[in-house]
C-alpha positions, 0 to 999 in steps of 0.5 A, a space after each residue: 144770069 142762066 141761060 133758059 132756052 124754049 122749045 116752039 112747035 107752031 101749028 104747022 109742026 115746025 120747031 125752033 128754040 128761044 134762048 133767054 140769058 138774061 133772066 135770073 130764074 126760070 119763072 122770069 124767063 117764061 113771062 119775058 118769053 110770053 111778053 116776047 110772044 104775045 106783046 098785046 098781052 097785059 102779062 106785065 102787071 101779072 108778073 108783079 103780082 105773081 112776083 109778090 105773092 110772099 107779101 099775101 103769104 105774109 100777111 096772111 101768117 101774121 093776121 093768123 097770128 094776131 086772132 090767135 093771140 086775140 083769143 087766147 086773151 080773150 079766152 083767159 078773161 072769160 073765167 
């Protein structure tokens, strides 16, 4: 585990530090940083879509995939 710290300045001008040591990387850090926050939030279900982005990446890589080949198929028996 690293430890993230974040530095807060608050409308009046006064600054402290927040450490986190148990996050794994810094984007875990900063949205267990703004649950700590702003606990009303519905930052948690944000956190999981944001986790599994690769899975829209993925997707989208393999449906390009499928059209291409899909076309290039099509493409061969149209002569």
């Amino acid at each position: 585990m690293k430890k993230f710290e974040f530095l807060i300045t608050d409308e009046n001008g006064n600054t402290r530090i927040e450490t986190f040591a148990t996050a794994k990387n810094t984007t875990e850090a900063a949205y267990d940083f703004a649950i700590k926050m702003f606990p009303d939030c519905d930052i948690r279900l944000r956190r999981d879509i944001v986790y599994r982005w690769w899975y829209l990446a993925a997707g989208f890589a393999a449906g390009s995939l499928i059209s291409s080949v899909m076309l290039y198929v099509l493409s061969r028996n149209m002569y």
